[in-house]
Each structure stands twice: as C-alpha cells, then as structure tokens.
C-alpha positions, 0 to 999 in steps of 0.5 A: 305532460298529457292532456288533463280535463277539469273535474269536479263531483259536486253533490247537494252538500259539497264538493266531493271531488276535484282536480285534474284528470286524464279520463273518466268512465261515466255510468250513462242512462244509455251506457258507460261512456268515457270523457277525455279531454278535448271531449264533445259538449254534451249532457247525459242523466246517469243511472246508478252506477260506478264512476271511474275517474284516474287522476293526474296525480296518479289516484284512482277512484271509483264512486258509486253515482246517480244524477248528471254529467255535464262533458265538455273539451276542458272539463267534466261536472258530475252533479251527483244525487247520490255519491258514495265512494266504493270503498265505503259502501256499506252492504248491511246499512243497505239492505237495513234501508231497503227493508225500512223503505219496504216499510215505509211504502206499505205504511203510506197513507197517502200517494204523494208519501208512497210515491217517495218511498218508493221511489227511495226504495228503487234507488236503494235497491239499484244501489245494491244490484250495482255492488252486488254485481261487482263481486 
C-alpha cells in the first residue's frame, strides 16, 4: 500500500475534514505547493485559494481555503479561516455579500468598523476572482 499523511481541515467551528491521504496541493502565499508524505517540517499562510487533497480512500476534494497550513512527514493541518467545498460555493450569495460589505464600508462611522468591512470586502472579492477564474 502507499505511503498516506494524516489530514485534517479544521476551521474555528469544526473538523471539516480528515483522514488519510496520499498528496495534497495547497494555495500558498507564495504559490501552490503540494504535500507528500515524508514532507519537510514547514508552516505557510495560504492565500484564498483552492485545495486539493486526493484521499486514500479513493475521494477527491477540492476546497475553496484561506488561513494556515502546517506540513510535516506524517501529517498535514490546514486551519482554515475561510472553508467552502467547491462544489458548494455559491456565486450569486457572493456577490450578494460583496455588494452589502460595499455598503458597509461606505456606512462606517468610525476606522476600526470600515477597517473590517473592508478587510471582509477584500476576502469576499478574492473568493470570487478564484472561482471565476476556474471557469
């Protein structure tokens, strides 16, 4: 049987993901990266992008990501601020979000509120240059 690594996707609510895998392709700040097992020790922030982790149980999935990934021989965490399977990613509630944080920028009364939304807006709108980018 081949060599598998530990993964786990875990995001501020839960465990996404987990289980045993044979590679993964990671969406670094400094470009995609893949994992094998037998890795070197490493941490990287990841940029929103797209996940690809093929399972040894024969599964696929790819996952819209942002936040951190922590690579090592056995084991690959990805701690995900943002999560969404690709399948599930939803263009119009998007763009619905992008126009409300549009607003919400404009409406800030104070820096630490605009500071946020636009921050949110950045997020959303990176989101939606990834996916629209695949098709």
């Amino acid at each position: 049987m081949a060599e598998t690594l530990k993964f786990e996707l875990v995001s501020p609510e839960e465990l996404l993901l987990s289980g045993d895998a044979f590679e993964a392709t990671v969406p670094g700040v400094e470009g995609e990266f893949g994992v094998l097992p037998r890795h070197a020790p490493f941490v990287s922030a990841l940029r929103t992008g797209i996940l690809t982790v093929k399972m040894a149980d024969g599964s696929t999935h790819e996952i819209l990501v942002r936040g951190l990934a922590q690579a090592g021989p056995d084991a690959l965490t990805v701690l995900a601020e943002v999560a969404v399977r690709v399948g599930d990613y939803n263009a119009e509630q998007v763009a619905s979000d992008i126009r409300d944080t549009e607003e919400d920028v404009r409406d800030a009364t104070d820096e630490t509120t605009r500071v946020r939304a636009a921050t949110r807006l950045k997020h959303l709108k990176d989101m939606q240059d990834v996916m629209q980018a695949r098709h």
